[in-house]
PDBQT receptor file of N, H, CA, C and O in Angstrom, charges set to zero:
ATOM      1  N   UNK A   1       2.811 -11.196  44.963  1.00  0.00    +0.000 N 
ATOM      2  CA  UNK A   1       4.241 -11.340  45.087  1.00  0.00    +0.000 C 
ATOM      3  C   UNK A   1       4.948 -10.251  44.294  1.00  0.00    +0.000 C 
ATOM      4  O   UNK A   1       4.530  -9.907  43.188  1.00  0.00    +0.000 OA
ATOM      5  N   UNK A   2       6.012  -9.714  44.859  1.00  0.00    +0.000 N 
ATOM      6  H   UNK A   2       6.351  -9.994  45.757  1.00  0.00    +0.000 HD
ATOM      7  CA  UNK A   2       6.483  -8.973  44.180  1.00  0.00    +0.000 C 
ATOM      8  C   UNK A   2       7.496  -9.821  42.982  1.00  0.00    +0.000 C 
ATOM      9  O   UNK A   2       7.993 -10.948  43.003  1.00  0.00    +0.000 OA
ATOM     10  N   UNK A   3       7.531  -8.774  42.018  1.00  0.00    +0.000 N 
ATOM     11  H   UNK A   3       7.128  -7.859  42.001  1.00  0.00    +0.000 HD
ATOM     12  CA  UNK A   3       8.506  -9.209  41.013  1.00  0.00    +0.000 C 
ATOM     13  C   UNK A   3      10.232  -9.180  40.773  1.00  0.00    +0.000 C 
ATOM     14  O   UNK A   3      11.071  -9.806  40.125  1.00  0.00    +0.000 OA
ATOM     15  N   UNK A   4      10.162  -7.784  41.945  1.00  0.00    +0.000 N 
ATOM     16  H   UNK A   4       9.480  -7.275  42.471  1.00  0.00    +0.000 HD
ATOM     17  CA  UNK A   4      11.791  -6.962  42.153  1.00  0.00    +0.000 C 
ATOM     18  C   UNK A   4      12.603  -7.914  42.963  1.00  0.00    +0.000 C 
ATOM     19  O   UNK A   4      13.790  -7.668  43.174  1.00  0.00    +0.000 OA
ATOM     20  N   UNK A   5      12.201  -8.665  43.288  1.00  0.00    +0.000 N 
ATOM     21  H   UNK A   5      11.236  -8.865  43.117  1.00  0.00    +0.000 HD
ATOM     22  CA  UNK A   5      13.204  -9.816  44.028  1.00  0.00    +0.000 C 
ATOM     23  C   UNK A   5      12.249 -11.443  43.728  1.00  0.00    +0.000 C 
ATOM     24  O   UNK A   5      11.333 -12.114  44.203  1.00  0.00    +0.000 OA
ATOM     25  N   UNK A   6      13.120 -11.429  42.742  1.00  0.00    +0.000 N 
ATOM     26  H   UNK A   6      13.864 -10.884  42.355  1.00  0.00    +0.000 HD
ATOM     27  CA  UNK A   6      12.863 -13.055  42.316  1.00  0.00    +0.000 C 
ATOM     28  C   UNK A   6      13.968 -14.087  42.807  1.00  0.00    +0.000 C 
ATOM     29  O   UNK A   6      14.995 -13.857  42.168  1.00  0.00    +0.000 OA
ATOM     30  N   UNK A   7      14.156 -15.171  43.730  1.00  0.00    +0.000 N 
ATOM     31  H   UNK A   7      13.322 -15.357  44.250  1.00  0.00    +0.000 HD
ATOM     32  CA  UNK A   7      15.012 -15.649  43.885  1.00  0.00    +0.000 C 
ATOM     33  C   UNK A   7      15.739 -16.673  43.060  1.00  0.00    +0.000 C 
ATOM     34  O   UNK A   7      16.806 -17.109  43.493  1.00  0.00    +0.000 OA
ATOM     35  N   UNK A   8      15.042 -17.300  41.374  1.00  0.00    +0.000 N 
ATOM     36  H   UNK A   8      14.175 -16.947  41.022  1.00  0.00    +0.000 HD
ATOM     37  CA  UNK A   8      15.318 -17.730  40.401  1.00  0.00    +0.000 C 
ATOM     38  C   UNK A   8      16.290 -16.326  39.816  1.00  0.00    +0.000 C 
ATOM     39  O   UNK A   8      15.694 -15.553  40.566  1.00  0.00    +0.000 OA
ATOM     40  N   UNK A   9      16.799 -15.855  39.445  1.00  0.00    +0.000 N 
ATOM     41  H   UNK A   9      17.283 -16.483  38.836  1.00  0.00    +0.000 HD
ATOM     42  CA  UNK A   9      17.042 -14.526  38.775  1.00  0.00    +0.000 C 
ATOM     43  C   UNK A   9      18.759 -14.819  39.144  1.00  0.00    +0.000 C 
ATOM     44  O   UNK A   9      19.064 -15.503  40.120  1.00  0.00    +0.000 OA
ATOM     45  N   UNK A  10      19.522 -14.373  38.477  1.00  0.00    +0.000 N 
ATOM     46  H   UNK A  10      19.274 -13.817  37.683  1.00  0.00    +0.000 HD
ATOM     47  CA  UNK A  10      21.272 -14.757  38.671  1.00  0.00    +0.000 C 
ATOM     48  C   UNK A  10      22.002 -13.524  38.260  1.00  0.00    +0.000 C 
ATOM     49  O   UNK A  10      22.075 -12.992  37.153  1.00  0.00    +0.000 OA
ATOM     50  N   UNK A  11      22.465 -13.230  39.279  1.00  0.00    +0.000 N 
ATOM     51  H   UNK A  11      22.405 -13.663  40.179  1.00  0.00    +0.000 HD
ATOM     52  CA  UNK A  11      23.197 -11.668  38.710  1.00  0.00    +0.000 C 
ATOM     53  C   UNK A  11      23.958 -11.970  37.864  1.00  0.00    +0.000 C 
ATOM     54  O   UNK A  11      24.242 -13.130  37.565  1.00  0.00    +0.000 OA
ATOM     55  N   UNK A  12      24.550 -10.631  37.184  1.00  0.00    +0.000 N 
ATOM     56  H   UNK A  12      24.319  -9.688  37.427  1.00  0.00    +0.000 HD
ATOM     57  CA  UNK A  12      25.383 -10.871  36.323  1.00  0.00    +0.000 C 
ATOM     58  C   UNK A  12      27.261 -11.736  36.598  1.00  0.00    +0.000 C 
ATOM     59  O   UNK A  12      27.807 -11.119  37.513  1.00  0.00    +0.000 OA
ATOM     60  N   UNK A  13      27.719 -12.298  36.328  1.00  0.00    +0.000 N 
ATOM     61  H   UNK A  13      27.275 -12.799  35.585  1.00  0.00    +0.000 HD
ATOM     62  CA  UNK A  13      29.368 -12.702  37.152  1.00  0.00    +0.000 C 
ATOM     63  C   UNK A  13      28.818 -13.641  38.593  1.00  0.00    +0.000 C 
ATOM     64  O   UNK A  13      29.769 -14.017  39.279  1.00  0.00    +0.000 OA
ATOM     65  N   UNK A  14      27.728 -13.966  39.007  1.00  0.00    +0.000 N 
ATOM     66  H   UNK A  14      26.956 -13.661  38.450  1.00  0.00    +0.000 HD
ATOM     67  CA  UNK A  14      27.142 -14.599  39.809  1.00  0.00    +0.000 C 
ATOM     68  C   UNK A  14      28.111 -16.090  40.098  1.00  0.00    +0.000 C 
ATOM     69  O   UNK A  14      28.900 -16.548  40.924  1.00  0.00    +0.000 OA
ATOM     70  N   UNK A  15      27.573 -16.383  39.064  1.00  0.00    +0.000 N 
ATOM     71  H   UNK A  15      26.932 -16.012  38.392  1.00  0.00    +0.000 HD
ATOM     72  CA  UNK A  15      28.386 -18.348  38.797  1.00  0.00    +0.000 C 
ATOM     73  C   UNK A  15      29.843 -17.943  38.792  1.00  0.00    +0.000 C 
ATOM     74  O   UNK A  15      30.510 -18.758  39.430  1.00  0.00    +0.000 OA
ATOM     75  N   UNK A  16      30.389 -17.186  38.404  1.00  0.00    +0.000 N 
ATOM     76  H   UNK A  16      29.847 -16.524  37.886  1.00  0.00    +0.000 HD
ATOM     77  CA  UNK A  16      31.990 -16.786  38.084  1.00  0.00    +0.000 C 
ATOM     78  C   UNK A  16      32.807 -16.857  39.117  1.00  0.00    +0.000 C 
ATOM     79  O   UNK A  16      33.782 -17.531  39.449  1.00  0.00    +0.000 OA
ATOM     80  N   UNK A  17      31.788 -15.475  39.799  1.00  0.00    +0.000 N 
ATOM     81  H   UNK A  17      30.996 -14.927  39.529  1.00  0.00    +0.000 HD
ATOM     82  CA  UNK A  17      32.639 -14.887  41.637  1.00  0.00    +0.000 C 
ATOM     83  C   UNK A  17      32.438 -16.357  42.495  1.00  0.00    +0.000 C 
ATOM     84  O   UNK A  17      33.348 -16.870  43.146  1.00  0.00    +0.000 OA
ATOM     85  N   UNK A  18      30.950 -16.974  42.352  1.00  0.00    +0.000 N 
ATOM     86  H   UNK A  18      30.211 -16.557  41.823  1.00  0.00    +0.000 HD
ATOM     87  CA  UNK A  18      31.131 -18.156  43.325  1.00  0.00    +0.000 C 
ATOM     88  C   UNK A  18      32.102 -19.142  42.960  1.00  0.00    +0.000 C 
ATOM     89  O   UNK A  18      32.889 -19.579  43.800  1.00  0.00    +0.000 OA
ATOM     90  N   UNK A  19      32.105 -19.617  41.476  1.00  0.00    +0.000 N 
ATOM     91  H   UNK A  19      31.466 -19.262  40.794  1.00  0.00    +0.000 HD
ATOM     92  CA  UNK A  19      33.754 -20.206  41.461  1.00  0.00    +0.000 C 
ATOM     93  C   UNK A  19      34.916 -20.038  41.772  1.00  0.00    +0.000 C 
ATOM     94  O   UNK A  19      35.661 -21.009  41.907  1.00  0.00    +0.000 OA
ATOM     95  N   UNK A  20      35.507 -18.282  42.029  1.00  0.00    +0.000 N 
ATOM     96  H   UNK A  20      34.902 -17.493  41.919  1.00  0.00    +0.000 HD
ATOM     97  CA  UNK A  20      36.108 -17.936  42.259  1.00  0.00    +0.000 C 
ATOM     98  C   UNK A  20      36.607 -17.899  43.240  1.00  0.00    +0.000 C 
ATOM     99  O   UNK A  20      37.832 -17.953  43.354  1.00  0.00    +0.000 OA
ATOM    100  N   UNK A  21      35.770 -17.792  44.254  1.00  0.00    +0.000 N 
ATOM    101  H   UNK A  21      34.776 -17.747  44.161  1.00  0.00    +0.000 HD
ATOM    102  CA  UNK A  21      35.323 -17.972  45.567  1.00  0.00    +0.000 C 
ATOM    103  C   UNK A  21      35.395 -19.549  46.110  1.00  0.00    +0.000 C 
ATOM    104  O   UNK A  21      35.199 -19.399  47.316  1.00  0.00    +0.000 OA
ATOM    105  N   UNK A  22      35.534 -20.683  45.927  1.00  0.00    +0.000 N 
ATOM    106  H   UNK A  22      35.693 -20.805  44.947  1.00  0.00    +0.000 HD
ATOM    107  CA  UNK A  22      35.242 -21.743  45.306  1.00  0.00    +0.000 C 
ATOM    108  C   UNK A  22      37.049 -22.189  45.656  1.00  0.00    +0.000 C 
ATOM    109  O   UNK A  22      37.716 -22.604  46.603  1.00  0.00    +0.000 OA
ATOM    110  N   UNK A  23      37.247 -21.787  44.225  1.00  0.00    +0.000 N 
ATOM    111  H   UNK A  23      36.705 -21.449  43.455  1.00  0.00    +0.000 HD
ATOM    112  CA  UNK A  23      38.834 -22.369  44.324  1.00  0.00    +0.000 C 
ATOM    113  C   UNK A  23      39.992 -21.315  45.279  1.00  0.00    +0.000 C 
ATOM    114  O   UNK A  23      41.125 -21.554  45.699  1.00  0.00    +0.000 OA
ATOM    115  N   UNK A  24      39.365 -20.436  45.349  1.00  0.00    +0.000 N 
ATOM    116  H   UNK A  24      38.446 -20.242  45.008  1.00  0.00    +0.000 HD
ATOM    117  CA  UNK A  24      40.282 -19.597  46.892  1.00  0.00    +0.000 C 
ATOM    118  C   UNK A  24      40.483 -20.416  48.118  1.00  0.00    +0.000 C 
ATOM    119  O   UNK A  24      41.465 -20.762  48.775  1.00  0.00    +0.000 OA
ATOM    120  N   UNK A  25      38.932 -20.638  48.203  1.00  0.00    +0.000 N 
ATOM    121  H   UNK A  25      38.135 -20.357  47.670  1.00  0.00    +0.000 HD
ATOM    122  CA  UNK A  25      38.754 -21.749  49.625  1.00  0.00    +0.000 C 
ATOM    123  C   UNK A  25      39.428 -22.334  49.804  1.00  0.00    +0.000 C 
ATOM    124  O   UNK A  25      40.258 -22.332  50.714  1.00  0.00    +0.000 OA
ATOM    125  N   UNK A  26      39.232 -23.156  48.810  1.00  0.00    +0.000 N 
ATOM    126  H   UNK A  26      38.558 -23.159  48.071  1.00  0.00    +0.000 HD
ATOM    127  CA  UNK A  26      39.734 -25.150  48.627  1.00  0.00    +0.000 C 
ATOM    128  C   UNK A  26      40.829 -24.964  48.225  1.00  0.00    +0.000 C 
ATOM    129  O   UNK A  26      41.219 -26.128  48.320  1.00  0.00    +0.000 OA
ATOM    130  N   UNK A  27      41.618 -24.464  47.863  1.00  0.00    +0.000 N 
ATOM    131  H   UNK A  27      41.301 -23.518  47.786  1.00  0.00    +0.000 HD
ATOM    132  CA  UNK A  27      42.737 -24.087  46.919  1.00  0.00    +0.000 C 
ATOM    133  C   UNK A  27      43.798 -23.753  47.679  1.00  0.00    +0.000 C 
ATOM    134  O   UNK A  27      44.745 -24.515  47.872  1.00  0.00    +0.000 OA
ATOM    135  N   UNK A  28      43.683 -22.419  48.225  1.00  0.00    +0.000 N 
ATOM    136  H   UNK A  28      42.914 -21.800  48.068  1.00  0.00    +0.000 HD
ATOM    137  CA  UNK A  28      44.500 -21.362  48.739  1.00  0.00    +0.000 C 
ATOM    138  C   UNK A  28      43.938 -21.703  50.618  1.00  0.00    +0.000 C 
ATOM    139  O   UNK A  28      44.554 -22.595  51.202  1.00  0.00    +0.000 OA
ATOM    140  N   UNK A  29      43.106 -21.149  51.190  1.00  0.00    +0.000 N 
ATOM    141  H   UNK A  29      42.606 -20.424  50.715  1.00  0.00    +0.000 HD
ATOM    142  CA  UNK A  29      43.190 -20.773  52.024  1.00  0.00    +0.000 C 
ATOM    143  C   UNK A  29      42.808 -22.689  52.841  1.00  0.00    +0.000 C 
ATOM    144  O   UNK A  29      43.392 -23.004  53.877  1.00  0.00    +0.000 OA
ATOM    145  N   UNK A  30      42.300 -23.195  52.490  1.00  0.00    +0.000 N 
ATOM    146  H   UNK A  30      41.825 -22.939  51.648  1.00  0.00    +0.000 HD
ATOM    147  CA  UNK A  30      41.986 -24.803  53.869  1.00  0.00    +0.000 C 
ATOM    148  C   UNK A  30      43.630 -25.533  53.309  1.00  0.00    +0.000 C 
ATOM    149  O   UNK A  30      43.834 -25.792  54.495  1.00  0.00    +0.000 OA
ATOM    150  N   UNK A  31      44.377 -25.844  52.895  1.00  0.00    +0.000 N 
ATOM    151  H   UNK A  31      44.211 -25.634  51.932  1.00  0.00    +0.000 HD
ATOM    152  CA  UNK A  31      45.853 -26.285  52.775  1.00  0.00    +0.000 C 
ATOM    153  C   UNK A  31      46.405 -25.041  53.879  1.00  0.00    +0.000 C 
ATOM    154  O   UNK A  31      46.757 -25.369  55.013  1.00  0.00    +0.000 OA
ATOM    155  N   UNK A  32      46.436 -23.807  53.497  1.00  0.00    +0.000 N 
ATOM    156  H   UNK A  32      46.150 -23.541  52.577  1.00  0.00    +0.000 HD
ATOM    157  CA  UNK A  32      47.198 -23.013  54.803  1.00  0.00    +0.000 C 
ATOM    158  C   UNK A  32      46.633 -22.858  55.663  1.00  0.00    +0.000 C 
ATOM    159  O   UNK A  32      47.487 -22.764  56.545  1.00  0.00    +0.000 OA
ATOM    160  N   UNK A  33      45.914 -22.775  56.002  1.00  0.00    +0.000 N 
ATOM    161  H   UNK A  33      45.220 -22.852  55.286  1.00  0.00    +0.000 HD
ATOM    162  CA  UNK A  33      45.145 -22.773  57.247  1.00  0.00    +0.000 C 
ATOM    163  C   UNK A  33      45.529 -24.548  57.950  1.00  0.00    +0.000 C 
ATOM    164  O   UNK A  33      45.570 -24.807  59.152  1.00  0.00    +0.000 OA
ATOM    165  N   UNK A  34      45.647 -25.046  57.384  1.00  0.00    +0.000 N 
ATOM    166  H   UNK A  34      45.614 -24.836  56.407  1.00  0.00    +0.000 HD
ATOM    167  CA  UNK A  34      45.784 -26.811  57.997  1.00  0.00    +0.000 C 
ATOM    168  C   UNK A  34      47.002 -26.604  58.280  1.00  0.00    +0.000 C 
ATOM    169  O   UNK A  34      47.152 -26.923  59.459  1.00  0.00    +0.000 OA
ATOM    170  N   UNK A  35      48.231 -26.137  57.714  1.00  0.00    +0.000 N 
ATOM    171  H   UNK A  35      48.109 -25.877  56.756  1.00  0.00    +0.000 HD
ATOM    172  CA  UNK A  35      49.803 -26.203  57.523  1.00  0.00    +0.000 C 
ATOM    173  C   UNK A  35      49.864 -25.396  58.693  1.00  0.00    +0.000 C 
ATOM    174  O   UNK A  35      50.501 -25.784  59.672  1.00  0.00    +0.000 OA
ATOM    175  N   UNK A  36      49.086 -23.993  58.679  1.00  0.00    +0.000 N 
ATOM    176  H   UNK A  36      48.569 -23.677  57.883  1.00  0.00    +0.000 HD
ATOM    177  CA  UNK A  36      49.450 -23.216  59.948  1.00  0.00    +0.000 C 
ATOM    178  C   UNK A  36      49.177 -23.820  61.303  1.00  0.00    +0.000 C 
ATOM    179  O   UNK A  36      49.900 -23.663  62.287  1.00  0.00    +0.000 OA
ATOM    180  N   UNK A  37      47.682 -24.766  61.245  1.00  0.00    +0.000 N 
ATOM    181  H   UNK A  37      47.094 -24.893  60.446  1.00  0.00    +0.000 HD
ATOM    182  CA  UNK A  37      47.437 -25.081  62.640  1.00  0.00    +0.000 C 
ATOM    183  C   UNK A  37      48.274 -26.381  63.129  1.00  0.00    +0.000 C 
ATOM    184  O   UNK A  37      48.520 -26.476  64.332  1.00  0.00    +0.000 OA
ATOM    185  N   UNK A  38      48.654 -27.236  62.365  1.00  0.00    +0.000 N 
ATOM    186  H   UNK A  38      48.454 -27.159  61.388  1.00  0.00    +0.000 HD
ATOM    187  CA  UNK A  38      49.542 -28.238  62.514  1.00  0.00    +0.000 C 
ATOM    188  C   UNK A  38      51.119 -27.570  63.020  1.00  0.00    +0.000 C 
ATOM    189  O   UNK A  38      51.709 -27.796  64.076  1.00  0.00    +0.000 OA
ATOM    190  N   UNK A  39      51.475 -26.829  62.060  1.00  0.00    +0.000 N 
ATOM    191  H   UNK A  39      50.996 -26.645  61.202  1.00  0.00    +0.000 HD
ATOM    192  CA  UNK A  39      52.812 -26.132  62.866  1.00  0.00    +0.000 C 
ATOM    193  C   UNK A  39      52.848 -25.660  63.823  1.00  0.00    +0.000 C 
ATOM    194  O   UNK A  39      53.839 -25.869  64.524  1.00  0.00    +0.000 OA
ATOM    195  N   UNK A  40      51.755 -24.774  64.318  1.00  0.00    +0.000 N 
ATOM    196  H   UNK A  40      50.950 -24.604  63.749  1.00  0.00    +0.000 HD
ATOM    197  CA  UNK A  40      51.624 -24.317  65.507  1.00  0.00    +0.000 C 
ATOM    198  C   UNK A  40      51.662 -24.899  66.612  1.00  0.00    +0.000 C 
ATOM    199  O   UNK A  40      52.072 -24.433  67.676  1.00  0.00    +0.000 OA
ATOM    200  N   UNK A  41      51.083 -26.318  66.334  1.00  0.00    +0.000 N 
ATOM    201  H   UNK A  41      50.750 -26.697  65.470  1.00  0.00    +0.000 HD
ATOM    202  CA  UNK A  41      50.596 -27.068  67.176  1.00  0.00    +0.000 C 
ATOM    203  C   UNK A  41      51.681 -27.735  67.372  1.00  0.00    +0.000 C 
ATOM    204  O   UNK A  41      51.970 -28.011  68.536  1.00  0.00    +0.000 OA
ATOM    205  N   UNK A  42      52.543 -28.157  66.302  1.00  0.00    +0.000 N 
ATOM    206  H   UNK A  42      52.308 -27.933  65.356  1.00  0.00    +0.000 HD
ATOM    207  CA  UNK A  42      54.033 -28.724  66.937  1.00  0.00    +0.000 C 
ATOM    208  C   UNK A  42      54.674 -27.644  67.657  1.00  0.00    +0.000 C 
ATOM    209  O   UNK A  42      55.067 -27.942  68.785  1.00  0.00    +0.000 OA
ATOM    210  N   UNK A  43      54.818 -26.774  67.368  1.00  0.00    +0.000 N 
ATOM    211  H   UNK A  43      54.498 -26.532  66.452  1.00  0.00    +0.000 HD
ATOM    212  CA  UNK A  43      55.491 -25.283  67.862  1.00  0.00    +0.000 C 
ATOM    213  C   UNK A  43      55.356 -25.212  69.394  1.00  0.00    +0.000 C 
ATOM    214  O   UNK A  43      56.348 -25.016  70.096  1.00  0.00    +0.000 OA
ATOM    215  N   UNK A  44      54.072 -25.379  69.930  1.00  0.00    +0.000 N 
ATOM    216  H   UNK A  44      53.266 -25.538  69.360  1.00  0.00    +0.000 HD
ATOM    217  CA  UNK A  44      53.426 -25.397  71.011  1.00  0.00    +0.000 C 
ATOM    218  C   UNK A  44      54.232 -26.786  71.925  1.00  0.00    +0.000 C 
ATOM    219  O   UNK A  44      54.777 -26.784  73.029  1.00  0.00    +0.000 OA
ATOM    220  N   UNK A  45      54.021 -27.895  70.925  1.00  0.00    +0.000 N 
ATOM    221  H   UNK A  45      53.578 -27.897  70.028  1.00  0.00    +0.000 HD
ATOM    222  CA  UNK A  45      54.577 -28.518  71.788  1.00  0.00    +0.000 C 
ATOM    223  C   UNK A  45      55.891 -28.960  71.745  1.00  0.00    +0.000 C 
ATOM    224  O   UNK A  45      55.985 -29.887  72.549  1.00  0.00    +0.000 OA
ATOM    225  N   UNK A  46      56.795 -28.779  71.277  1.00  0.00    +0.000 N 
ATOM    226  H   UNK A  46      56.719 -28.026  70.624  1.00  0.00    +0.000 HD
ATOM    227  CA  UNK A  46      58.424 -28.485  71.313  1.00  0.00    +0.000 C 
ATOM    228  C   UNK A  46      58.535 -27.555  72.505  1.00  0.00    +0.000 C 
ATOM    229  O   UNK A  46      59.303 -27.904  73.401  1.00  0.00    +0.000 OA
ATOM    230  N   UNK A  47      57.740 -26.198  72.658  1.00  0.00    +0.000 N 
ATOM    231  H   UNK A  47      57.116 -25.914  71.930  1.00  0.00    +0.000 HD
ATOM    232  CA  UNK A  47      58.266 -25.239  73.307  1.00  0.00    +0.000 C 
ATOM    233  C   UNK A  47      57.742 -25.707  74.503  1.00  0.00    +0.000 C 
ATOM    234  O   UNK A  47      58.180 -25.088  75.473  1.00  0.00    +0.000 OA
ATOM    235  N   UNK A  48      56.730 -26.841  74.837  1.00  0.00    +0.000 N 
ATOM    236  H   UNK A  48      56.375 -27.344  74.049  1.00  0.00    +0.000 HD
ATOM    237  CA  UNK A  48      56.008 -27.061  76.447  1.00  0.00    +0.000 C 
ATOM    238  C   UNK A  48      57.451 -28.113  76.917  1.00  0.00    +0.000 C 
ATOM    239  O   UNK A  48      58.027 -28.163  78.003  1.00  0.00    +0.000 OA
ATOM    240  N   UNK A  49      57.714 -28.836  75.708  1.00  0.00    +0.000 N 
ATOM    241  H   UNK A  49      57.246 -28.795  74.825  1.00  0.00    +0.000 HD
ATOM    242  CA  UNK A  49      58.579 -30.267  76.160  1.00  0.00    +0.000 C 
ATOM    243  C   UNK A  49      60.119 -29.627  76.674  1.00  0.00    +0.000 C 
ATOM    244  O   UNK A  49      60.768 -30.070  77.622  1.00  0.00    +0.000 OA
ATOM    245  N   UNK A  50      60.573 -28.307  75.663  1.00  0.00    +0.000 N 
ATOM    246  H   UNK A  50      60.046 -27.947  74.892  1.00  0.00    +0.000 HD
ATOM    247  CA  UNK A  50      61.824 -27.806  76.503  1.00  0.00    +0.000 C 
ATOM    248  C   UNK A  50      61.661 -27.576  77.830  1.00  0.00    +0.000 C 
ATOM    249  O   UNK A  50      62.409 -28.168  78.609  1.00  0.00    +0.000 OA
ATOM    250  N   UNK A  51      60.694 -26.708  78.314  1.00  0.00    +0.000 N 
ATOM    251  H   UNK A  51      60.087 -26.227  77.681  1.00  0.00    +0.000 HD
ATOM    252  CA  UNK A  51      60.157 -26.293  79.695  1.00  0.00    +0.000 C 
ATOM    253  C   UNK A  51      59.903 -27.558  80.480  1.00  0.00    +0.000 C 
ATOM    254  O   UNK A  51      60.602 -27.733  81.478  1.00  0.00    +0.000 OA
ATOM    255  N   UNK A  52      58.857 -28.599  80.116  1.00  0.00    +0.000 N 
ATOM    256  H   UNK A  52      58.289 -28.457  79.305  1.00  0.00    +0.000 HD
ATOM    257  CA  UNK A  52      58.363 -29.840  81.283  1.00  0.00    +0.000 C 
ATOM    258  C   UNK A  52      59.833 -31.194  80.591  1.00  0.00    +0.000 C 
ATOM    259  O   UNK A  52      60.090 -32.152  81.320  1.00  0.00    +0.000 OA
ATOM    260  N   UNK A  53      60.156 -31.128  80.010  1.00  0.00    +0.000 N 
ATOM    261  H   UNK A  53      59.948 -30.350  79.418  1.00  0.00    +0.000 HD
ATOM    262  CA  UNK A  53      60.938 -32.560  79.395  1.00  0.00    +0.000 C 
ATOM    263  C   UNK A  53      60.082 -32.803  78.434  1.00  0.00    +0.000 C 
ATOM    264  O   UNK A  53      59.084 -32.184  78.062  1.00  0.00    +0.000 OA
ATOM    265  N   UNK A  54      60.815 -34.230  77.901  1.00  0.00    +0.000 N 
ATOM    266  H   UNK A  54      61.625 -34.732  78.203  1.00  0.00    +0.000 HD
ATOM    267  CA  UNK A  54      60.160 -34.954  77.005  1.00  0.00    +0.000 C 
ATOM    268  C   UNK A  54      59.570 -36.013  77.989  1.00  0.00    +0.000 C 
ATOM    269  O   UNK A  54      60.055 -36.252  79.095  1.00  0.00    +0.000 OA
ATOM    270  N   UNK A  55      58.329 -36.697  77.391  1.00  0.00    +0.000 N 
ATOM    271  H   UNK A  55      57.935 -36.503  76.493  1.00  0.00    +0.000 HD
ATOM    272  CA  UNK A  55      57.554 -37.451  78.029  1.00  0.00    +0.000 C 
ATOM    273  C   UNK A  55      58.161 -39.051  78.149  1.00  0.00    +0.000 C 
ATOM    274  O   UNK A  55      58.956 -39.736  77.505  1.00  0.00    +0.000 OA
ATOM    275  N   UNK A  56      57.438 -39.201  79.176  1.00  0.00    +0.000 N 
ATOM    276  H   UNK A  56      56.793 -38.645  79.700  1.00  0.00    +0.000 HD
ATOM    277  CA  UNK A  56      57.945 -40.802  79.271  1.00  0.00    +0.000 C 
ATOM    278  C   UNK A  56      57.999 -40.694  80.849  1.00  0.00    +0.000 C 
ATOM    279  O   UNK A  56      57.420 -39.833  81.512  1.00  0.00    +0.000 OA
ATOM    280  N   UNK A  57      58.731 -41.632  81.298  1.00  0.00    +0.000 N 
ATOM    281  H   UNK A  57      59.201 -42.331  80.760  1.00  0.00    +0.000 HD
ATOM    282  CA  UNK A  57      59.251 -42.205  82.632  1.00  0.00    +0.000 C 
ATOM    283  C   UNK A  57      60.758 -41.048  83.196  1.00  0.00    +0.000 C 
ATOM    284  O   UNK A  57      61.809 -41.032  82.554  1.00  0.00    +0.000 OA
ATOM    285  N   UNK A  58      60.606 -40.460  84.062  1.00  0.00    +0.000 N 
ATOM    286  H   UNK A  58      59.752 -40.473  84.583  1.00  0.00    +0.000 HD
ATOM    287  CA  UNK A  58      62.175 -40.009  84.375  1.00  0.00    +0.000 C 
ATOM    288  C   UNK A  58      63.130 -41.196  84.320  1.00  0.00    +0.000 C 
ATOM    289  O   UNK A  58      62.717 -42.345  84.474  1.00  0.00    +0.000 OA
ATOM    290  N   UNK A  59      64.637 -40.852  84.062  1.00  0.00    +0.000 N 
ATOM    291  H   UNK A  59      64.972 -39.918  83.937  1.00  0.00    +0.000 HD
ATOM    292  CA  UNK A  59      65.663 -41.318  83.849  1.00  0.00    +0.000 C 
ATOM    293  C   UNK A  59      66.266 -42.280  85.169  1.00  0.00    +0.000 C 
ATOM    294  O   UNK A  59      66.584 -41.621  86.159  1.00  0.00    +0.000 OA
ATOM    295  N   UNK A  60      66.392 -43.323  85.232  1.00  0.00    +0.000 N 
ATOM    296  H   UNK A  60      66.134 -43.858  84.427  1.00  0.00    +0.000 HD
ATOM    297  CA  UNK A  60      66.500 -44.109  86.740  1.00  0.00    +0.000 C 
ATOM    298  C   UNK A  60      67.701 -43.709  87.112  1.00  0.00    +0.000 C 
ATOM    299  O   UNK A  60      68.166 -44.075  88.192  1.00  0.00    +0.000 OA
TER     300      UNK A  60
């Protein structure tokens, strides 16, 4: 086995960057990413309901 790649072995800032990395995720980017696809998704459908109506039964 070679010795030059041990997969026990931890670079240096290793644990740090993956924390870092870590609270970007969870933190920063899955809250906007949820906020964006939810708005969009109302966005989408406001702009279908001006064009087709609002849903339901037509007006007698």
């Amino acid at each position: 086995m070679s010795a030059a790649h041990d997969n026990n072995t931890i670079e240096p800032g290793g644990k740090s960057r993956e924390l870092r990395s870590f609270l970007l995720l969870s933190v920063v980017l899955a809250p906007a990413l949820s906020v964006a696809f939810v708005g969009g998704l109302g966005l989408i459908i406001w702009v279908y309901q001006m064009i087709a109506g609002p849903p339901g039964p037509p007006p007698a």
